[in-house]
C-alpha positions in Angstrom: -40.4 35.6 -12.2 -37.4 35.3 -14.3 -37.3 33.4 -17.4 -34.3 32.3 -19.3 -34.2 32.8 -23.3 -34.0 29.6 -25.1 -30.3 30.9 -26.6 -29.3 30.7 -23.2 -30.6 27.8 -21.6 -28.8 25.9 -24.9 -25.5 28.0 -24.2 -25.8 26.7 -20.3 -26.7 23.2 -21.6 -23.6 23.1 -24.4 -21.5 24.6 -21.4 -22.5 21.7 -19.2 -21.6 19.1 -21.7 -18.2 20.6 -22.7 -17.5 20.2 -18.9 -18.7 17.1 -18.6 -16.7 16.2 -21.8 -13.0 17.7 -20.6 -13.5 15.9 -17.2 -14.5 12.3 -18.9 -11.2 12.7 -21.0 -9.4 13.3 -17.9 -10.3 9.8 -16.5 -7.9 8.1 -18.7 -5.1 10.2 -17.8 -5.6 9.5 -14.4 -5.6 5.3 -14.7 -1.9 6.2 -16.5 -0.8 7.8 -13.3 -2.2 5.2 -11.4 1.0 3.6 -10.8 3.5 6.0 -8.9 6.1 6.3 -6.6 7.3 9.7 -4.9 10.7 10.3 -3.4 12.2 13.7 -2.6 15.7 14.5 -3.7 18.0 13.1 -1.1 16.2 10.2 -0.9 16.3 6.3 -1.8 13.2 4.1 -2.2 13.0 0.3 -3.3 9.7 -1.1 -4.3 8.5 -4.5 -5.9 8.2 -4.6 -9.7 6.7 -7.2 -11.7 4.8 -7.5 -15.0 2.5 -9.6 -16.7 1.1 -9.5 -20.1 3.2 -6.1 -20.2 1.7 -4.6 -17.3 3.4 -3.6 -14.2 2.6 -4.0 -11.2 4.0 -2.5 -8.1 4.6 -3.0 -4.5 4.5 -0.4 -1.6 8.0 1.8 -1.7 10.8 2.2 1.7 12.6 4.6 2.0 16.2 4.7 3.0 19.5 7.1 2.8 20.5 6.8 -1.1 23.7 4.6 -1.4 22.4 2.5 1.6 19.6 -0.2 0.0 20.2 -3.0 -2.5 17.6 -4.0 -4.6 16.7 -7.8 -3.6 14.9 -9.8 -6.6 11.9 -8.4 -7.9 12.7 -4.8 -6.7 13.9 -1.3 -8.4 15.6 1.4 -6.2 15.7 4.7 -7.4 18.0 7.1 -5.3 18.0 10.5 -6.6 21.3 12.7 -5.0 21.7 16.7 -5.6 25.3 16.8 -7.2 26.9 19.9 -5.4 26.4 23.3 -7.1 25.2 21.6 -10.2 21.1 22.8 -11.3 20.8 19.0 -11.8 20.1 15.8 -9.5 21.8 12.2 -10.2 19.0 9.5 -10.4 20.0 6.1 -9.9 18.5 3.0 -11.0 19.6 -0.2 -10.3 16.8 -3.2 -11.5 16.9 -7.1 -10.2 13.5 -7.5 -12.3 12.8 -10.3 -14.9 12.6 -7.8 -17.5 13.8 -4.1 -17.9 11.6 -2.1 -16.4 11.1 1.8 -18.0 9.1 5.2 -16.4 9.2 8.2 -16.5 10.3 10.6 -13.8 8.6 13.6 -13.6 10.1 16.8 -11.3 7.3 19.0 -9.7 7.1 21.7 -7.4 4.0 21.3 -5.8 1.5 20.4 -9.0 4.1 22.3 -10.9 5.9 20.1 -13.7 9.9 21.8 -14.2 11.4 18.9 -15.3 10.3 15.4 -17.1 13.0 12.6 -18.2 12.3 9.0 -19.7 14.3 6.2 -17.3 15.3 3.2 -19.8 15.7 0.1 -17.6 18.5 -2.1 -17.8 19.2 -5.4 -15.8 23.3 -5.6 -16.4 24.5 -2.5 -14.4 22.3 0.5 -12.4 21.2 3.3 -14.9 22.0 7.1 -13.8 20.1 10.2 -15.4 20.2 13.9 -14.5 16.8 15.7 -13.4 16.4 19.5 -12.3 17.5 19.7 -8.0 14.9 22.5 -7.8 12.3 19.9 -7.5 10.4 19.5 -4.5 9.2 15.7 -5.1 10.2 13.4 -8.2 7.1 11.1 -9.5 7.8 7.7 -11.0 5.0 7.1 -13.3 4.2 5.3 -16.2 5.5 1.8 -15.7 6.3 -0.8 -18.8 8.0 -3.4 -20.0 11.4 -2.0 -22.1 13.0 -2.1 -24.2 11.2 1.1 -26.3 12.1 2.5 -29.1 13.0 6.0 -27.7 15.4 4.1 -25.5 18.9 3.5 -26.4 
Protein backbone atom coordinates (compact mmCIF):
# COMPACT_ATOMS: atom_id res chain seq x y z
CA UNK A 1 0.00 0.00 0.00
CA UNK A 2 1.01 3.43 -0.90
CA UNK A 3 1.10 6.18 1.41
CA UNK A 4 1.38 9.78 0.68
CA UNK A 5 3.94 12.09 2.91
CA UNK A 6 2.13 14.75 4.74
CA UNK A 7 4.35 17.53 2.53
CA UNK A 8 2.50 16.21 -0.19
CA UNK A 9 -0.89 15.67 0.65
CA UNK A 10 -0.69 19.67 1.81
CA UNK A 11 1.01 20.53 -1.60
CA UNK A 12 -2.13 18.51 -3.32
CA UNK A 13 -4.47 20.23 -0.87
CA UNK A 14 -2.89 24.02 -1.49
CA UNK A 15 -2.96 22.97 -5.30
CA UNK A 16 -6.66 22.21 -5.02
CA UNK A 17 -7.50 25.49 -3.42
CA UNK A 18 -5.48 27.71 -5.77
CA UNK A 19 -7.71 26.06 -8.46
CA UNK A 20 -10.55 26.37 -6.81
CA UNK A 21 -9.58 30.01 -6.12
CA UNK A 22 -8.63 31.11 -10.03
CA UNK A 23 -11.90 29.48 -11.13
CA UNK A 24 -14.22 31.46 -8.38
CA UNK A 25 -12.48 34.71 -9.72
CA UNK A 26 -13.49 33.73 -13.03
CA UNK A 27 -17.17 33.82 -12.14
CA UNK A 28 -17.32 37.55 -12.09
CA UNK A 29 -15.79 37.95 -15.37
CA UNK A 30 -18.20 35.86 -16.82
CA UNK A 31 -21.55 37.88 -15.40
CA UNK A 32 -19.60 41.00 -17.40
CA UNK A 33 -19.83 39.15 -20.55
CA UNK A 34 -23.15 38.09 -19.87
CA UNK A 35 -24.55 40.64 -22.10
CA UNK A 36 -23.34 40.06 -25.84
CA UNK A 37 -24.06 40.22 -29.28
CA UNK A 38 -21.87 38.50 -32.13
CA UNK A 39 -21.92 39.58 -35.83
CA UNK A 40 -19.33 38.67 -38.40
CA UNK A 41 -17.83 41.27 -40.60
CA UNK A 42 -20.20 41.82 -43.43
CA UNK A 43 -22.90 41.73 -41.30
CA UNK A 44 -25.66 44.05 -39.68
CA UNK A 45 -27.61 43.23 -36.50
CA UNK A 46 -30.27 45.45 -34.60
CA UNK A 47 -31.17 44.47 -31.10
CA UNK A 48 -33.41 46.15 -28.27
CA UNK A 49 -31.47 48.26 -25.73
CA UNK A 50 -32.77 49.66 -22.59
CA UNK A 51 -31.48 50.53 -19.11
CA UNK A 52 -32.50 51.00 -15.81
CA UNK A 53 -30.73 52.08 -12.80
CA UNK A 54 -27.66 52.03 -15.27
CA UNK A 55 -28.07 48.59 -16.37
CA UNK A 56 -28.68 47.39 -19.74
CA UNK A 57 -30.66 45.23 -20.79
CA UNK A 58 -30.88 43.62 -24.21
CA UNK A 59 -33.14 42.01 -26.66
CA UNK A 60 -32.50 39.09 -29.09
CA UNK A 61 -30.28 40.55 -32.27
CA UNK A 62 -31.52 40.08 -36.47
CA UNK A 63 -29.40 40.09 -38.76
CA UNK A 64 -29.58 41.82 -42.06
CA UNK A 65 -27.17 43.10 -45.06
CA UNK A 66 -25.28 46.21 -43.42
CA UNK A 67 -26.79 49.43 -44.96
CA UNK A 68 -30.23 47.78 -45.14
CA UNK A 69 -31.86 48.01 -41.37
CA UNK A 70 -32.92 51.14 -39.43
CA UNK A 71 -32.85 51.14 -35.99
CA UNK A 72 -36.70 51.64 -34.76
CA UNK A 73 -36.97 53.17 -31.01
CA UNK A 74 -35.32 51.31 -28.41
CA UNK A 75 -32.88 49.58 -30.85
CA UNK A 76 -28.93 49.87 -31.75
CA UNK A 77 -27.62 48.46 -35.11
CA UNK A 78 -24.16 47.83 -35.45
CA UNK A 79 -23.08 47.01 -39.09
CA UNK A 80 -19.48 46.27 -39.37
CA UNK A 81 -18.19 46.46 -43.44
CA UNK A 82 -14.42 45.42 -44.53
CA UNK A 83 -13.20 48.71 -46.32
CA UNK A 84 -11.41 47.30 -49.48
CA UNK A 85 -7.71 46.52 -49.16
CA UNK A 86 -7.58 48.34 -45.86
CA UNK A 87 -6.40 45.77 -42.51
CA UNK A 88 -9.38 47.56 -40.88
CA UNK A 89 -13.28 47.06 -40.76
CA UNK A 90 -15.84 50.22 -40.54
CA UNK A 91 -18.29 49.67 -37.57
CA UNK A 92 -21.31 51.55 -37.56
CA UNK A 93 -23.53 52.59 -34.82
CA UNK A 94 -26.48 54.24 -35.14
CA UNK A 95 -28.66 54.40 -31.49
CA UNK A 96 -32.65 55.40 -31.15
CA UNK A 97 -32.13 54.62 -27.27
CA UNK A 98 -33.26 57.04 -24.37
CA UNK A 99 -29.77 57.30 -23.41
CA UNK A 100 -26.33 56.76 -25.09
CA UNK A 101 -25.60 53.52 -24.94
CA UNK A 102 -21.53 52.43 -24.83
CA UNK A 103 -19.60 48.71 -25.32
CA UNK A 104 -17.04 47.51 -26.26
CA UNK A 105 -16.30 45.57 -29.36
CA UNK A 106 -13.93 42.92 -29.09
CA UNK A 107 -12.35 41.12 -32.57
CA UNK A 108 -11.55 37.37 -32.12
CA UNK A 109 -10.47 34.68 -34.11
CA UNK A 110 -11.88 31.76 -32.61
CA UNK A 111 -11.15 32.49 -28.59
CA UNK A 112 -8.36 34.56 -29.93
CA UNK A 113 -8.60 38.38 -28.98
CA UNK A 114 -6.55 40.63 -32.15
CA UNK A 115 -8.39 43.57 -31.74
CA UNK A 116 -10.48 45.46 -28.82
CA UNK A 117 -12.09 49.15 -29.35
CA UNK A 118 -14.40 51.13 -26.87
CA UNK A 119 -17.86 52.26 -28.95
CA UNK A 120 -19.01 55.68 -27.27
CA UNK A 121 -22.70 55.98 -27.97
CA UNK A 122 -24.29 58.92 -29.25
CA UNK A 123 -28.05 59.64 -30.05
CA UNK A 124 -27.61 62.80 -32.66
CA UNK A 125 -25.97 61.05 -35.72
CA UNK A 126 -24.63 57.08 -36.13
CA UNK A 127 -20.97 56.59 -34.60
CA UNK A 128 -18.28 54.84 -37.02
CA UNK A 129 -14.98 53.19 -35.56
CA UNK A 130 -12.34 51.00 -37.28
CA UNK A 131 -11.61 47.36 -35.98
CA UNK A 132 -9.00 44.77 -37.46
CA UNK A 133 -11.03 42.81 -40.92
CA UNK A 134 -8.93 39.70 -39.93
CA UNK A 135 -11.49 38.89 -37.36
CA UNK A 136 -13.55 36.01 -37.61
CA UNK A 137 -16.54 37.28 -35.26
CA UNK A 138 -16.84 40.84 -33.50
CA UNK A 139 -18.35 40.54 -29.69
CA UNK A 140 -20.39 43.39 -28.31
CA UNK A 141 -19.98 43.24 -24.66
CA UNK A 142 -19.97 45.26 -21.78
CA UNK A 143 -23.15 47.33 -22.06
CA UNK A 144 -23.62 50.86 -19.98
CA UNK A 145 -25.09 53.91 -19.80
CA UNK A 146 -22.56 56.86 -21.46
CA UNK A 147 -21.38 59.21 -21.37
CA UNK A 148 -17.77 57.88 -19.73
CA UNK A 149 -15.01 59.58 -19.16
CA UNK A 150 -12.74 57.75 -21.71
CA UNK A 151 -15.26 58.91 -24.22
CA UNK A 152 -14.95 61.98 -26.10
Amino acid sequence: MMRISSCRASSLNFGAFIIALSLSCEAPRAEDLSSSVTLRPGEEVTFSASSANGHVTLGPARASRPGTAKPKDGEITVGVVKQGSSPYAEITVSEKTSVPIDFVATGLVGAIKIDEIRVCGRLDAPVSAHIYSGSWRISLTRFSVGPEEACP
